[in-house]
ZAFIGU-149753 format. One record per residue (C-alpha): x, y, z. Coordinates in Angstrom, 3 decimals. Example, Ala and Ser with C-alpha at 12.3 -4.5 7.8 and 13.67 -1.06 7.14 Angstrom:
@u=12.300&v=-4.500&w=7.800
@u=13.670&v=-1.060&w=7.140
This chain:
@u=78.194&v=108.949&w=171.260
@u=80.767&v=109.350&w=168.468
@u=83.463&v=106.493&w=169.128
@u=86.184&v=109.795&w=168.007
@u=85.563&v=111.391&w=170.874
@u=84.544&v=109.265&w=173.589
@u=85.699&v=111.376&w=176.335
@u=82.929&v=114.416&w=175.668
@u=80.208&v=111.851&w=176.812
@u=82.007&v=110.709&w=179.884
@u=80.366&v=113.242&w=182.257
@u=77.271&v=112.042&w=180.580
@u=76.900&v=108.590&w=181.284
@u=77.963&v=109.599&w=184.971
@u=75.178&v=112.036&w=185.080
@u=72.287&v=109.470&w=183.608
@u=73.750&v=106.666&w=185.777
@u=73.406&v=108.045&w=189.221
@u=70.005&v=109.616&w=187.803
@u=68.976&v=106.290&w=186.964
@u=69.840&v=105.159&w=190.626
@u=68.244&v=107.621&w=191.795
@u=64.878&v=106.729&w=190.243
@u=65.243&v=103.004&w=190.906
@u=66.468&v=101.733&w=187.132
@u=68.477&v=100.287&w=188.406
@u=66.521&v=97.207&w=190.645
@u=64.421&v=95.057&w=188.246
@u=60.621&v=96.093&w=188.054
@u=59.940&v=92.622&w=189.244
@u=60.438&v=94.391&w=193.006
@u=57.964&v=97.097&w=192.751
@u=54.507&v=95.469&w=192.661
@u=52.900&v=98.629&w=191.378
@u=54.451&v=99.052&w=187.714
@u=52.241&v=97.839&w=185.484
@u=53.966&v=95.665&w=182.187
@u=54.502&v=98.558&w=179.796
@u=55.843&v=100.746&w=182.794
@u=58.384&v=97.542&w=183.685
@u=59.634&v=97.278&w=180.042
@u=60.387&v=101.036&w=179.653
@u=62.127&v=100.931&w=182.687
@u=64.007&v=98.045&w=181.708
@u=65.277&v=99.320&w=178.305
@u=66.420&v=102.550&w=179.624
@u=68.360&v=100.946&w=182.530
@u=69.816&v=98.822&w=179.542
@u=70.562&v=101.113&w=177.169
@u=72.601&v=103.357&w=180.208
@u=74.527&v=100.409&w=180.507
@u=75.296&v=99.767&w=177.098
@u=76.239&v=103.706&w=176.525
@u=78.868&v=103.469&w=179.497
@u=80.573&v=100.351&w=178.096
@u=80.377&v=101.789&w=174.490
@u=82.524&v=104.577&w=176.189
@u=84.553&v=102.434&w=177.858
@u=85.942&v=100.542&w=175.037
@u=86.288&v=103.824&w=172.627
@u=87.922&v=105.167&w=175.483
@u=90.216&v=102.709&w=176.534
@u=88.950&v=104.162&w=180.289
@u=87.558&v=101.269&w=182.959
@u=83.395&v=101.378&w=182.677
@u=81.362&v=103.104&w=185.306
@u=78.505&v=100.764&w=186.399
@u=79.708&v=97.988&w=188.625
@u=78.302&v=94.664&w=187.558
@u=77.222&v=93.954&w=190.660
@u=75.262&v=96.745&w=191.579
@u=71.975&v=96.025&w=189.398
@u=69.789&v=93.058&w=188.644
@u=67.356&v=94.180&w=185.836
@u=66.294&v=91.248&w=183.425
@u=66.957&v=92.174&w=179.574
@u=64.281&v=94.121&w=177.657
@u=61.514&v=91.523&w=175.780
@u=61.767&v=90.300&w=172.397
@u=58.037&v=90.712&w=172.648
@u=56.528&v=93.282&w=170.214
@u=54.798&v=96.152&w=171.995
@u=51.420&v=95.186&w=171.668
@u=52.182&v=91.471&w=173.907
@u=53.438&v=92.953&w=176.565
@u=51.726&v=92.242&w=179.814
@u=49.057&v=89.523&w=177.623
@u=49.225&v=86.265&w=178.872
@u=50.699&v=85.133&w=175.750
@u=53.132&v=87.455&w=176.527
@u=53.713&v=86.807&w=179.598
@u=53.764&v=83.173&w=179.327
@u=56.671&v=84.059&w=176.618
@u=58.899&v=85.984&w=179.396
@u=58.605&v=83.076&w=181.649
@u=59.737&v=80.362&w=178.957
@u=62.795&v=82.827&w=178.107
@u=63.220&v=83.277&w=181.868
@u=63.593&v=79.065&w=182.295
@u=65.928&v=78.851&w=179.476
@u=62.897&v=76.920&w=177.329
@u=61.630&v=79.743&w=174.616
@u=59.592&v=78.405&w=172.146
@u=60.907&v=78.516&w=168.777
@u=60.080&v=82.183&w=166.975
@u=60.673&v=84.465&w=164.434
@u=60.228&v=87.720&w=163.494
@u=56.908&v=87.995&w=161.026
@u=57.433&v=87.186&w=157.284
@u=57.243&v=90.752&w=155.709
@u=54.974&v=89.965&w=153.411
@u=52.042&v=88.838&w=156.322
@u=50.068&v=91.264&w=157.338
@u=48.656&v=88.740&w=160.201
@u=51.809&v=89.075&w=162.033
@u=51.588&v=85.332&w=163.795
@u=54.850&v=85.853&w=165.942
@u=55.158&v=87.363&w=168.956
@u=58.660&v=88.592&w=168.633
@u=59.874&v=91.871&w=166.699
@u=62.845&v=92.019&w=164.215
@u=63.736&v=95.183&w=166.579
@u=62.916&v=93.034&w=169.852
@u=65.592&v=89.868&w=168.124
@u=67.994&v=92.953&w=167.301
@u=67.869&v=94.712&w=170.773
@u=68.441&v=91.517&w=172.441
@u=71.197&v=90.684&w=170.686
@u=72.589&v=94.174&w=171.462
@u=72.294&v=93.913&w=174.874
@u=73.579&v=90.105&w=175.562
@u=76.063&v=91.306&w=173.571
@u=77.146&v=94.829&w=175.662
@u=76.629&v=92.490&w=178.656
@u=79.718&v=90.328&w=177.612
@u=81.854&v=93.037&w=176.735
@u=81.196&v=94.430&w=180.001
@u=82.272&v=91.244&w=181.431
@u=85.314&v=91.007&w=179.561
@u=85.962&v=95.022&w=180.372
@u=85.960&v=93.673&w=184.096
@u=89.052&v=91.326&w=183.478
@u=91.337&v=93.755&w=180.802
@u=90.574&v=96.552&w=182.588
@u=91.856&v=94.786&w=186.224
@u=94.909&v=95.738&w=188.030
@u=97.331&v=92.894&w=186.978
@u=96.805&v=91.004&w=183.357
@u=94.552&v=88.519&w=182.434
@u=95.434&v=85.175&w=184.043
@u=95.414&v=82.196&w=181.860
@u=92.119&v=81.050&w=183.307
@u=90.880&v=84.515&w=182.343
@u=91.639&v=83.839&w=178.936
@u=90.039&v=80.528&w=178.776
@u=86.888&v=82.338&w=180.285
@u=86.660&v=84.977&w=177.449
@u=86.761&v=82.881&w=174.586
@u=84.050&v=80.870&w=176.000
@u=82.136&v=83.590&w=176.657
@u=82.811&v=84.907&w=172.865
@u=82.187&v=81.510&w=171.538
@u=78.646&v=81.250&w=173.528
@u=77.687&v=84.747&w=172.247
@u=78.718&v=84.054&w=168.921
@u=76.422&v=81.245&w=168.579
@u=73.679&v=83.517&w=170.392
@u=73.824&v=85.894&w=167.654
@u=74.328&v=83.322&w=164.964
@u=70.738&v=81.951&w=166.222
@u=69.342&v=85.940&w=166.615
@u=70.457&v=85.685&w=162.451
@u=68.361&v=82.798&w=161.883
@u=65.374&v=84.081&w=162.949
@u=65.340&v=87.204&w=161.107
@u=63.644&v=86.484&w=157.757
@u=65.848&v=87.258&w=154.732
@u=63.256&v=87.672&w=152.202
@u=59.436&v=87.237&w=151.915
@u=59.391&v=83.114&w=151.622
@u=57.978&v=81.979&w=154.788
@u=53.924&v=83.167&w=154.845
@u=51.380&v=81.077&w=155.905
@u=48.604&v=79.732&w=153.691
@u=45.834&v=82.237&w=154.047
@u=47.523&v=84.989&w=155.358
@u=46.876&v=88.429&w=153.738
@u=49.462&v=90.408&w=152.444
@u=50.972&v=93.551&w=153.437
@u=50.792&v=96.792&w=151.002
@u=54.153&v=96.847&w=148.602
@u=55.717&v=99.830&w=150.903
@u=55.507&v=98.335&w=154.180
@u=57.087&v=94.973&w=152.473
@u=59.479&v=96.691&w=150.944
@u=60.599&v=98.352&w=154.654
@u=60.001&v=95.231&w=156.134
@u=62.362&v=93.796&w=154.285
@u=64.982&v=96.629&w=154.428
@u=64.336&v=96.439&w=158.442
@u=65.351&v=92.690&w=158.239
@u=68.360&v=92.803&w=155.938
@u=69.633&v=96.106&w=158.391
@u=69.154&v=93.800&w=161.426
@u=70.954&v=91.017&w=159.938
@u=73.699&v=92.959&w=159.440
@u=74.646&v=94.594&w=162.547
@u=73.410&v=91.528&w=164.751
@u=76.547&v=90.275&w=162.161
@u=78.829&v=92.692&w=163.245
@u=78.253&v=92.329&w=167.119
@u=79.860&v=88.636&w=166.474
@u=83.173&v=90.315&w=165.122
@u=82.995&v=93.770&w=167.541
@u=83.174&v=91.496&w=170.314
@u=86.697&v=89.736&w=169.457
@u=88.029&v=93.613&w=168.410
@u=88.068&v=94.848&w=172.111
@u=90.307&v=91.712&w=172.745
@u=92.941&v=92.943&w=170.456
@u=95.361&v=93.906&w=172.826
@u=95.616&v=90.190&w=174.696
@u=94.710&v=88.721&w=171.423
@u=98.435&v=89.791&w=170.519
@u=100.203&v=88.983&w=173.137
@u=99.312&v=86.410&w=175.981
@u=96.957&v=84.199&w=174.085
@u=99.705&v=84.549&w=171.186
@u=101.651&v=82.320&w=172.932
@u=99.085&v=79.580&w=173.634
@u=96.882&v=79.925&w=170.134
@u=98.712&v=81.676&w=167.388
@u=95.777&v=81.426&w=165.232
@u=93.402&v=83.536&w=167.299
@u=95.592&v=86.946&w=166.652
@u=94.696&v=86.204&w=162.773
@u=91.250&v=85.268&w=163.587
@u=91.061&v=88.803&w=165.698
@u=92.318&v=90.607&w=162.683
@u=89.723&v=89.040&w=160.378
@u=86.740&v=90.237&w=162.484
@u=88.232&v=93.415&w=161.907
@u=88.668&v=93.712&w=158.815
@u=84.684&v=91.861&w=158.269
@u=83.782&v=94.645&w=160.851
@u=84.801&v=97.679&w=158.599
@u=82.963&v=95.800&w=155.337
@u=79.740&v=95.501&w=157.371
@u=80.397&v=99.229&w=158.219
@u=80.772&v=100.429&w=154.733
@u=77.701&v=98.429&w=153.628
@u=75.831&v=100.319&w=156.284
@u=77.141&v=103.354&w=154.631
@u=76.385&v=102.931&w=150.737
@u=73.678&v=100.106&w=149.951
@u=70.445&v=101.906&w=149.061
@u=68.646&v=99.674&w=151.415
@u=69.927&v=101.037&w=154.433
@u=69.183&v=104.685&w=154.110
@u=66.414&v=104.889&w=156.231
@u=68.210&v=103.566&w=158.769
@u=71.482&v=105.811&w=158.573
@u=69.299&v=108.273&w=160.829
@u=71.254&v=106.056&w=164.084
@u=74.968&v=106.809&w=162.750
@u=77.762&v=107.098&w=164.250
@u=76.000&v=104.797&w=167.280
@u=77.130&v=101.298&w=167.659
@u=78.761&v=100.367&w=163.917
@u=81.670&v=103.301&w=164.113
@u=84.896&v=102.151&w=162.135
@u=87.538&v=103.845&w=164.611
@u=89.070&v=100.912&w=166.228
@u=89.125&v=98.430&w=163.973
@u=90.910&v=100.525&w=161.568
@u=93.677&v=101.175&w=163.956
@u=93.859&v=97.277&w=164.501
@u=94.160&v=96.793&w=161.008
@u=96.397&v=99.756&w=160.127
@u=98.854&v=99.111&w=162.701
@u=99.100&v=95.393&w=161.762
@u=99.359&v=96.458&w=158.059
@u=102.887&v=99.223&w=159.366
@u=104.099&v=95.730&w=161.273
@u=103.179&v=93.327&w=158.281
@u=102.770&v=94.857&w=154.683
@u=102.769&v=91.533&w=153.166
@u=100.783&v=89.453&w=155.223
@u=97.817&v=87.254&w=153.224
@u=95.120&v=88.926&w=154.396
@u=97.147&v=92.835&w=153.456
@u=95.359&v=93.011&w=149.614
@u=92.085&v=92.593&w=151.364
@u=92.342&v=94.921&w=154.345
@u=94.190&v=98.251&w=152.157
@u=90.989&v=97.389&w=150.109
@u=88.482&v=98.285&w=152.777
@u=90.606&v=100.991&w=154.713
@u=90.821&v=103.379&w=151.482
@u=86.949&v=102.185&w=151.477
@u=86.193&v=102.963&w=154.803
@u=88.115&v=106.708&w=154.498
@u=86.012&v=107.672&w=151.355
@u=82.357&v=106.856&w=152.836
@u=83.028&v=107.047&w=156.540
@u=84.868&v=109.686&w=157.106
@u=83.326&v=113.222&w=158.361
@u=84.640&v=115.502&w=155.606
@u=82.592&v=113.434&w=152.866
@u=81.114&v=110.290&w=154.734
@u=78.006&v=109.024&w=155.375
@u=74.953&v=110.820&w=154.135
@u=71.220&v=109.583&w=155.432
@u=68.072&v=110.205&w=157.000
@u=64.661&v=109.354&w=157.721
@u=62.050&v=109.203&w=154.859
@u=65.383&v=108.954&w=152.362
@u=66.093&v=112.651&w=153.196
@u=69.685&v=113.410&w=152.299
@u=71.941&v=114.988&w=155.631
@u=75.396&v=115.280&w=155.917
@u=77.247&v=114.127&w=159.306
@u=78.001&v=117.154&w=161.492
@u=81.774&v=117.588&w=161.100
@u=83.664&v=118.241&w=164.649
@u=87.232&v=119.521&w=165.283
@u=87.833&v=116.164&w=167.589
@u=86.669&v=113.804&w=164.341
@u=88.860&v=115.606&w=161.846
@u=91.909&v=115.030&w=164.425
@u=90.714&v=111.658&w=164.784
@u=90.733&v=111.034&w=161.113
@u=94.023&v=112.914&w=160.342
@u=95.949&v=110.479&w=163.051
@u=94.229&v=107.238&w=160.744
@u=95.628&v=109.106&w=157.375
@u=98.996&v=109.214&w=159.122
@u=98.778&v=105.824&w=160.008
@u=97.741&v=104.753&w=156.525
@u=100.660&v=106.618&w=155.141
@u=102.800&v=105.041&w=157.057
@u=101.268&v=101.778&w=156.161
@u=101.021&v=102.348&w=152.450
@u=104.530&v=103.676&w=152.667
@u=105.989&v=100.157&w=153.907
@u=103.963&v=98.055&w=151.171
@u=105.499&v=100.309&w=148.565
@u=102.370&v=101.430&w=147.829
@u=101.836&v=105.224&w=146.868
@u=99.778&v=106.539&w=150.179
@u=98.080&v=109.663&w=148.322
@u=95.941&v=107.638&w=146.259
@u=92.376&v=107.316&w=147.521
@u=89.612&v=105.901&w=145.392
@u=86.011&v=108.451&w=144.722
@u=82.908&v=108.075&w=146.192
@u=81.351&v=106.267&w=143.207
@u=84.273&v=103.711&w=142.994
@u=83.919&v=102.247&w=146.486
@u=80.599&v=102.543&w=146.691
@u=80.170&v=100.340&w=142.940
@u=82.937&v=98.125&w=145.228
@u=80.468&v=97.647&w=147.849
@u=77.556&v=97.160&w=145.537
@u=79.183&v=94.479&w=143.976
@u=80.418&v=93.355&w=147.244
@u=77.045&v=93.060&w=148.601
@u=76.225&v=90.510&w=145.081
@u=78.681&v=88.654&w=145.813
@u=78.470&v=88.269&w=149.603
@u=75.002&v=87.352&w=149.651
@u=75.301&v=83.792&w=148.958
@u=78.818&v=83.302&w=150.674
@u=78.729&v=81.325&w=154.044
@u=81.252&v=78.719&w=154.082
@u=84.433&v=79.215&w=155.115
@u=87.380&v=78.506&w=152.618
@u=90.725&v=76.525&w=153.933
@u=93.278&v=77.052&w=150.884
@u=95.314&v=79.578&w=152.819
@u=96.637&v=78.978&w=156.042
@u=95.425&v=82.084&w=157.815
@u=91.400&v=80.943&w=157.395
@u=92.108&v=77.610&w=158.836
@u=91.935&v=78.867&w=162.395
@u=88.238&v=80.415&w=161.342
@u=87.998&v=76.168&w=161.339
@u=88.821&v=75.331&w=164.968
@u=85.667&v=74.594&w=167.036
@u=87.923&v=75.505&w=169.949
@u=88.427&v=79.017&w=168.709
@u=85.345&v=79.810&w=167.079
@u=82.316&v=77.872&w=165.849
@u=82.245&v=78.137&w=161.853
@u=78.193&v=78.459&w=161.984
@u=78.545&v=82.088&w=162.793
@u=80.810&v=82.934&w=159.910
@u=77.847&v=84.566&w=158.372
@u=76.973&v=87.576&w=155.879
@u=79.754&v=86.639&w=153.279
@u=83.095&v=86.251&w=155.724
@u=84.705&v=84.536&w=153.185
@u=88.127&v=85.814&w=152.912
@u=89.732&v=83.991&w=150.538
@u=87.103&v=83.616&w=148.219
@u=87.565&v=88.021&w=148.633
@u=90.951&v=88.121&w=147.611
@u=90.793&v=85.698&w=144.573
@u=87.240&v=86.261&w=143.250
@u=86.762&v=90.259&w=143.529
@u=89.276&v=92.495&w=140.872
@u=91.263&v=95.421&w=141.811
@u=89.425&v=98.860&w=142.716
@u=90.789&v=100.434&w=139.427
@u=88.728&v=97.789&w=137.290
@u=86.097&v=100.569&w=138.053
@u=86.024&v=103.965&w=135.415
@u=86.717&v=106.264&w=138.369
@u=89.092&v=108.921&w=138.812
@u=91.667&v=108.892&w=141.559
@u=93.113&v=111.903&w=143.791
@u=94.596&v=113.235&w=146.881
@u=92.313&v=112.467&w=149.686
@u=95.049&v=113.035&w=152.392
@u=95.114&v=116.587&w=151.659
@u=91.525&v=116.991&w=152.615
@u=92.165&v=115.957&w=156.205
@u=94.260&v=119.472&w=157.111
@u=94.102&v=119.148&w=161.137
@u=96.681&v=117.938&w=163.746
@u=96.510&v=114.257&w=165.077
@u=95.352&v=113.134&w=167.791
@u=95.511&v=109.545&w=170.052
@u=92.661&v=106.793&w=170.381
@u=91.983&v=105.585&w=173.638
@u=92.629&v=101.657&w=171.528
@u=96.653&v=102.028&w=172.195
């Protein structure tokens, strides 16, 4: 599903949701006594993975979702690796996660070749995925009502993004960063399955990162409006996830680490409408204090994530270009427009893009300095709402979202020996609208 053109996939997802009806996906495995464990679970993550596809096209699309939340009652896939499915360790794990009393577990070390846990870096990642599609669909169900989001409404959602940003913040925790935690004894894995290990880990980290500030992007529209009235710090803590959100997706893009993974682009990290957020903001408020930072990662995001010259990957490091499309090059043309516009109202020359190898040195050195940045900084006003337990919990401000400590510790793109040039005139086709209005 490319998030530029959402609507080519509609007939899709209404196609694989009545087929999934149709063979039962839709009522948990628990009711058919014949489905043995492994035949349960791959009926469980296909059901789930229907769902999430409809709401991803929902919210690119600005369209209401297809599957009615009341119309199914399958249980979430297992964190379980493959091979403890249906054991009696296994089992025994399902019912503790069932009860709301899962022991505590995470992912293997990559250096032990034992594998002690039970759980899966992809098993953490894809439940994190789902809880996480599962609130969006919830919060689908009250913007995409007939009248607007009642006060109580409001209070609902940030509850529920609160809760799920704490969820993920745990799903973080229990991915291991590095190889620190084996056990005495345990034998070590071969160099090359460490080293993907490890690659597997820091890629999970990331996007389970990124859910956290996707979820608060769909809320935009209210976010600037109603609850503006009530909270006026949660439109600026809104934008932030944003503008975190298109950083995460440019690291995706460029760090060596990731390549392998770059196989699963556009899917679920796509840059579309968080860039409008952040553009249109930038046309309303050129000087805000967060404007240096968020220019920074648009010109960013347009040189590695665009179609024309964007993202390159594969699996096994092979090198493939994204397939260009006429609807992504309109898509892109309508953000150059907007950035022009934007650019325009700072004062700021709107034909200048930075090359390849500047932002992706930017990134790099991003990624340095990130690492080991968790706190949150309170010497400008806007990061002070990132502070208020009531709005969000500062435990999840994870992988680096430091914003001040961005705009005072990291030079100007041009500190880099890179040439400059026209990168508008690249993008040569008409514009088009986003279903994010």
């Amino acid at each position: 599903m490319r998030e530029e053109e959402p609507l080519n996939c509609c007939a899709f997802i209404g196609l694989s949701f009545r087929m999934a009806q149709m063979l039962g996906l839709h009522r948990d495995p628990q009711h058919f006594k014949s489905l043995d464990p492994i035949s349960a679970e791959v009926r469980r993550r296909i059901w789930w993975h229907v769902v999430h596809l409809d709401v991803s096209i929902a919210v690119a699309s600005g369209l209401p979702p297809i599957i009615d939340l009341h119309c199914w009652d399958v249980q979430k896939p297992t964190e379980l690796k493959d091979e403890a499915i249906g054991t009696p360790d296994g089992l025994q794990y399902d019912r503790s996660v069932a009860a709301g009393n899962r022991v505590r577990d995470s992912a293997d070390d990559p250096e032990d070749v034992n594998g002690h846990s039970m759980v899966s870096t992809g098993g953490v990642l894809a439940g994190g995925k789902f809880s996480s599609t599962y609130l969006m669909r919830k919060a689908l169900s009250k913007l995409c009502a007939r009248t607007s989001p009642s006060v109580e409404d409001q209070s609902d959602m940030r509850a529920w993004f609160r809760n799920m940003s704490e969820d993920l913040a745990a799903r973080i925790e229990r991915i291991p960063q590095g190889p620190s935690n084996r056990r005495s004894g345990s034998v070590r894995q071969p160099d090359d399955v460490i080293e993907y290990r490890m690659r597997l880990n820091k890629w999970a980290r990331l996007l389970l990162s990124g859910f956290i500030d996707r979820n608060w992007i769909i809320c935009h529209p209210i976010l600037k409006t109603s609850l503006q009235q009530g909270l006026p710090n949660v439109y600026e803590q809104g934008l932030n996830h944003c503008i975190m959100f298109l950083k995460k997706a440019t690291h995706l893009a460029c760090i060596p680490d990731f390549r392998h993974f770059q196989w699963s682009w556009p899917g679920i990290h796509q840059p579309v409408q968080p860039l409008t957020i952040v553009l249109q903001d930038l046309i309303e408020r050129p000087v805000s204090p967060i404007a240096e930072l968020a220019r920074r990662y648009i010109d960013i995001a347009f040189v590695l994530l665009r179609p024309s010259e964007g993202l390159r990957g594969g699996e096994e490091d092979a090198s493939m270009p994204r397939p260009p499309s006429e609807g992504s090059a309109e898509t892109w043309e309508y953000l150059g427009r907007l950035r022009s516009t934007a650019w325009s109202n700072a004062g700021i020359d709107p034909s200048m893009f930075c090359t390849w190898q500047a932002a992706t040195a930017y990134c790099l050195l991003d990624q340095e300095v990130g690492d080991g940045a968790a706190s949150v900084s309170t010497s400008t006003g806007f990061s002070e709402s990132l502070l208020d337990p009531a709005i969000f919990p500062t435990d999840t401000m994870v992988a680096g979202q430091d914003f001040t400590n961005e705009i005072s510790g990291f030079g100007s793109m041009d500190m880099y020996p890179a040439r400059w040039y026209d990168g508008l005139n690249e993008l040569n086709v008409d514009a088009v609208g986003i279903g994010l209005q």
